[in-house]
C-alpha positions in Angstrom: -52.8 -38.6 -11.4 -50.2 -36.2 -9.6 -46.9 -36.5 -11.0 -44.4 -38.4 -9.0 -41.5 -35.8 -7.9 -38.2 -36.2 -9.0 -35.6 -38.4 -7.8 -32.8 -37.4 -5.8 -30.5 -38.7 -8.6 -32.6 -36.7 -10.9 -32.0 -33.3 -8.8 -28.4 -34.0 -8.4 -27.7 -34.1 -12.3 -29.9 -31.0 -12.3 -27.1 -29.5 -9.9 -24.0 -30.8 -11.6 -25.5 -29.2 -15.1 -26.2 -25.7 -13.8 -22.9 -25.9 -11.6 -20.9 -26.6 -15.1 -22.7 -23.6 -16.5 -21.7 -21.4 -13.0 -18.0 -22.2 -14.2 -18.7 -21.4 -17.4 -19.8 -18.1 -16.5 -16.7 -17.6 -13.9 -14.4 -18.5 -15.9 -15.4 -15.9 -18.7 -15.6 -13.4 -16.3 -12.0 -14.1 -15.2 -11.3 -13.8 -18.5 -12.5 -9.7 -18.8 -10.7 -9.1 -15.7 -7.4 -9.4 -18.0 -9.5 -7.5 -20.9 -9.7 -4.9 -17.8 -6.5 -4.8 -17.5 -5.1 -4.5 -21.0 -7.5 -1.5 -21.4 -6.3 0.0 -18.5 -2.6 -0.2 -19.7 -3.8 1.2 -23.2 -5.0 3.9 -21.6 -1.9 4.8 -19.5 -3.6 3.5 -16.3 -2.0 0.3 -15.4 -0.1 1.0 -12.8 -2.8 2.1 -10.7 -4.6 0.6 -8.0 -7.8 -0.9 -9.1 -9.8 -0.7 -6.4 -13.0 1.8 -6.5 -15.3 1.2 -3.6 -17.9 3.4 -4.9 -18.2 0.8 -8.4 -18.6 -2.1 -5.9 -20.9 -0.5 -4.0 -23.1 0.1 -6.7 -22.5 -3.3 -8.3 -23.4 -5.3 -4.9 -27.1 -3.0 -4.1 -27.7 -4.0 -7.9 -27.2 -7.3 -7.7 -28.6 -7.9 -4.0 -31.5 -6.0 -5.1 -32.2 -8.2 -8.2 -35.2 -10.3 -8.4 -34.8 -13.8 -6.8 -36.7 -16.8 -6.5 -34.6 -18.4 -3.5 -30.8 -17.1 -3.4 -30.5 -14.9 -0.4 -29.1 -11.1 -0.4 -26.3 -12.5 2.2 -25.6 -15.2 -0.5 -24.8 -12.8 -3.6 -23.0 -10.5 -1.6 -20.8 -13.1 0.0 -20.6 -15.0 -4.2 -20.0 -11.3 -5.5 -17.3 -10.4 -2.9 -15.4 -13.2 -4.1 -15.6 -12.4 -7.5 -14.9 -9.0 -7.4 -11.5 -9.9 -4.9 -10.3 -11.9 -7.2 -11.2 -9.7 -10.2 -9.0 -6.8 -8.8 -6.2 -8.7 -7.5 -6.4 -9.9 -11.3 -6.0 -6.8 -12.7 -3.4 -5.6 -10.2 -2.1 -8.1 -7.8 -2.5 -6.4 -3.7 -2.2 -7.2 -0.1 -4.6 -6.8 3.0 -2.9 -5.8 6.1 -4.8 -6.4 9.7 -4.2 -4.8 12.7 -6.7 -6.5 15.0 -5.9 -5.1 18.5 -7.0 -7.7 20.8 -10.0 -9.2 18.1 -7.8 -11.1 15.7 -9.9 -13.8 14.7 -12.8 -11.5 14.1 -11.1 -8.7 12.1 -9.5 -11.8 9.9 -13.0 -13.2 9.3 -13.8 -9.6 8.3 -11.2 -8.7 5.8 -11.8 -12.0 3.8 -15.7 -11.5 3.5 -14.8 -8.2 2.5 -12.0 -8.9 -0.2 -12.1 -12.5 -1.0 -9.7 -15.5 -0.9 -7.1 -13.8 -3.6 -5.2 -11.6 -1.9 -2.5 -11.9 0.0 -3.4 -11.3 3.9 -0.9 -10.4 6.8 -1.0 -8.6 10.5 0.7 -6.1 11.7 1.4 -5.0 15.7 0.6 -1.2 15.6 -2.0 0.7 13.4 0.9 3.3 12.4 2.5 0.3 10.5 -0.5 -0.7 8.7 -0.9 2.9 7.5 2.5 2.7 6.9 1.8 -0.3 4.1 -1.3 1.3 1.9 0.3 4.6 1.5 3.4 2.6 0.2 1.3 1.0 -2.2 -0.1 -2.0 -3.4 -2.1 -2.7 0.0 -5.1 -1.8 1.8 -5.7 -2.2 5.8 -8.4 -3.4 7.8 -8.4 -2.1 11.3 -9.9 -2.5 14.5 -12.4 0.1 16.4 -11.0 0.9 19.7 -11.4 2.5 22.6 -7.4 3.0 23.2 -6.7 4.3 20.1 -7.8 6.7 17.5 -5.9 5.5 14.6 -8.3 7.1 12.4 -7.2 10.5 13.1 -4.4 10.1 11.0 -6.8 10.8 8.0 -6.6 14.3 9.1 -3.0 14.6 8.1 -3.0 11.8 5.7 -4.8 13.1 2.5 -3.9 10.5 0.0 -5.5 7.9 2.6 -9.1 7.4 3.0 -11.4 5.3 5.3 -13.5 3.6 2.6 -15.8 1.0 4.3 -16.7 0.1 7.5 -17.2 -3.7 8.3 -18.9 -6.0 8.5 -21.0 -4.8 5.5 -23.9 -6.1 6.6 -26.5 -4.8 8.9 -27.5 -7.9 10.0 -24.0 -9.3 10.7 -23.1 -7.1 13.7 -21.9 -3.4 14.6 -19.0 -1.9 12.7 -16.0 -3.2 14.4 -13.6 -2.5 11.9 -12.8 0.1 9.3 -11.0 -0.4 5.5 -7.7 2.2 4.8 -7.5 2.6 0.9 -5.1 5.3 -0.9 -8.0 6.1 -3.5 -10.2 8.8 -3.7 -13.7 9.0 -1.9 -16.5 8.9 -4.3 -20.2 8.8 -4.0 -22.3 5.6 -4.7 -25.3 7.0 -4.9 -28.1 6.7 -2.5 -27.0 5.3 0.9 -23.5 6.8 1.4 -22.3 8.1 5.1 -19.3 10.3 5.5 -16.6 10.4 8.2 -15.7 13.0 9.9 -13.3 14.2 13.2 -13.5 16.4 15.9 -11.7 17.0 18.8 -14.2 19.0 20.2 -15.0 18.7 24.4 -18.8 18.6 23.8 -20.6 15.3 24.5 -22.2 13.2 21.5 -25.8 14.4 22.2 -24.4 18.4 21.9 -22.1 18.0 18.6 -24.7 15.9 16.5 -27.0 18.7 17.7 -24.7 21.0 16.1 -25.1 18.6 12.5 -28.6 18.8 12.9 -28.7 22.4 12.8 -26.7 22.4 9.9 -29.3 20.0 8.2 -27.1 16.8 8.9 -27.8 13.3 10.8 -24.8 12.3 12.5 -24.0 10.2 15.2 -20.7 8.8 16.9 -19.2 5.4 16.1 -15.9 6.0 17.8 -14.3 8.0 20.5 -10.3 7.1 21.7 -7.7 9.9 22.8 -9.4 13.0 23.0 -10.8 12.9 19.5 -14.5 11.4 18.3 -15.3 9.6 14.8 -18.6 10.4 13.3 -20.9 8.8 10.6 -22.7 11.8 8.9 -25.8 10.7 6.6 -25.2 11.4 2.6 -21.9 12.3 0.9 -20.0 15.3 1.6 -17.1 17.0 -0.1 -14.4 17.6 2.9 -14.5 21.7 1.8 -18.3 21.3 2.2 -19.0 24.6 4.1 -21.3 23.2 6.6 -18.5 21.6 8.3 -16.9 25.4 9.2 -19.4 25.7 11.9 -19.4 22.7 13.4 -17.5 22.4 17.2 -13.6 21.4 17.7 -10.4 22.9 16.3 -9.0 19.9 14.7 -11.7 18.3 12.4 -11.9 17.2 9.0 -13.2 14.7 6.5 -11.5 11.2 6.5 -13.7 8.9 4.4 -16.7 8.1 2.8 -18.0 4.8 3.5 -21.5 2.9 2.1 -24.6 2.4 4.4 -24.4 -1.4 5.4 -26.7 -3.5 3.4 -29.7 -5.1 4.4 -30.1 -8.5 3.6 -33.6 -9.3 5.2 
C-alpha cells in the first residue's frame, strides 16, 4: 500500500519550523555584521565605507552557483541582496541617491533589488548632483543610461568615483539601463568581470571595437550621449593598462569595473 501524502496542515508546520530556523539563521548573521564592525574599528577602519562590489560579486556567483534542489538562482540573489544591504548599512549606515531621467519607477525598482530595503533612498534632478552626494560621502548613486547625457564621463575627471555595477544584474531581467556611482576602488572578482572605458573618438562602434580587437580585447558600446561613447571591455583592466594608449580618441580613460550580469536559467 502507497503511503497517503501528507496533509496540507502537515506541510504547513513543516513551513513554520524551517521558517523559525531561516530567522534563526538571519538573526545570527545580523549579529556578525556588528562583529564586522567592531573589527573594522579595531583595526582603524571604521570610518570607511563598507561597501566592496568585488566581495559581493563573488559571494552571489557562489551562492547562485550552489547546488539546489528547487530554490531558483533569481531567488538567492534577490534573498542575498537583502542580506548583504542590510549587512552594510549595519556596519556603516548609507544612502542611495537616484537620478532616473524620465524612467523613475524603473531605476527605483533597480536600486532596491540591488541594495535592499535598509538604506535610505532619495532622487535627485540632475546627474551632477548625484555625483555631487557619493563623493561627499556616505552615499552611492544609481543612474540612468541616456541618450541626452553622458554623465559617465565625469569618471574621467573624477578619480575617487567609480562606476561599479551596471543594472539590472541579471541577464535575464532586461538590458543595462542603469549604472551604480561608488567612491571605492575597482577590484577584480574573478572570472566574469567587464571594464568601462571612454572615448571621444569620431569613429563609429564597428571601427573602435575593431581597434580593441586588434589589441586582443572584446568590446562593444553600451552608451553613446554628447560626443563621447561608453564601452564594456571583456576581463579586468588596470586604467594604466598599456593597451588602452593605442586605442582611437583624445579624451579616454577607465571609469569602472563592473561584473558580467548573472545568469539565472
Amino acid at each position: 500500500m502507497s503511503k497517503a501524502p501528507p496533509t496540507l496542515a502537515q506541510v504547513r508546520e513543516k513551513i513554520d519550523a524551517i521558517d523559525n530556523e531561516i530567522l534563526r539563521l538571519i538573526d545570527k548573521r545580523a549579529s556578525l555584521t556588528r562583529e564586522v564592525a567592531e573589527a573594522k574599528r579595531a583595526a582603524g577602519d571604521g570610518g570607511i565605507f563598507a561597501l566592496r562590489p568585488a566581495r559581493e560579486t563573488q559571494i552571489l556567483r557562489r551562492i547562485a552557483g550552489a547546488e539546489k534542489d528547487a530554490a531558483s538562482k533569481a531567488l538567492v540573489v534577490r534573498i542575498w541582496r537583502e542580506l548583504i544591504g542590510d549587512s552594510l548599512h549595519g556596519q556603516m549606515p548609507f544612502s542611495v541617491v537616484t537620478w532616473s531621467h524620465k524612467i523613475p519607477g524603473r531605476i527605483t525598482e533597480l536600486a532596491r533589488a540591488r541594495f535592499g530595503q535598509a538604506p535610505h533612498m532619495y532622487e535627485v534632478d540632475q546627474p551632477e548632483t548625484a555625483l555631487t552626494q557619493v563623493r561627499n560621502g556616505g552615499a552611492v548613486a544609481v543612474m540612468a543610461v541616456t541618450r541626452e547625457h553622458a554623465w559617465w564621463g565625469r569618471m574621467l575627471v573624477e578619480p575617487s568615483l567609480s562606476i561599479i555595477g551596471a543594472l539590472p544584474e541579471v541577464n535575464q531581467w532586461g538590458q543595462p539601463t542603469a549604472l551604480v556611482v561608488a567612491q571605492v576602488k575597482p577590484e577584480p572578482s574573478g572570472a566574469g568581470d567587464e571594464t568601462l572605458w571612454v572615448t571621444d573618438s569620431k569613429l563609429d562602434q564597428y571601427e573602435i571595437e575593431t581597434h580593441m580587437s586588434i589589441n586582443g580585447m572584446a568590446g562593444k558600446m553600451i552608451a553613446e550621449a554628447n560626443g563621447l561613447k561608453l564601452f564594456s571591455i571583456a576581463g579586468y583592466y588596470q586604467a594604466d593598462d598599456g593597451r588602452f594608449d593605442s586605442l582611437p580618441g583624445d579624451l579616454t580613460g577607465v571609469v569602472g569595473v563592473v561584473p558580467t550580469p548573472f545568469d539565472i536559467t
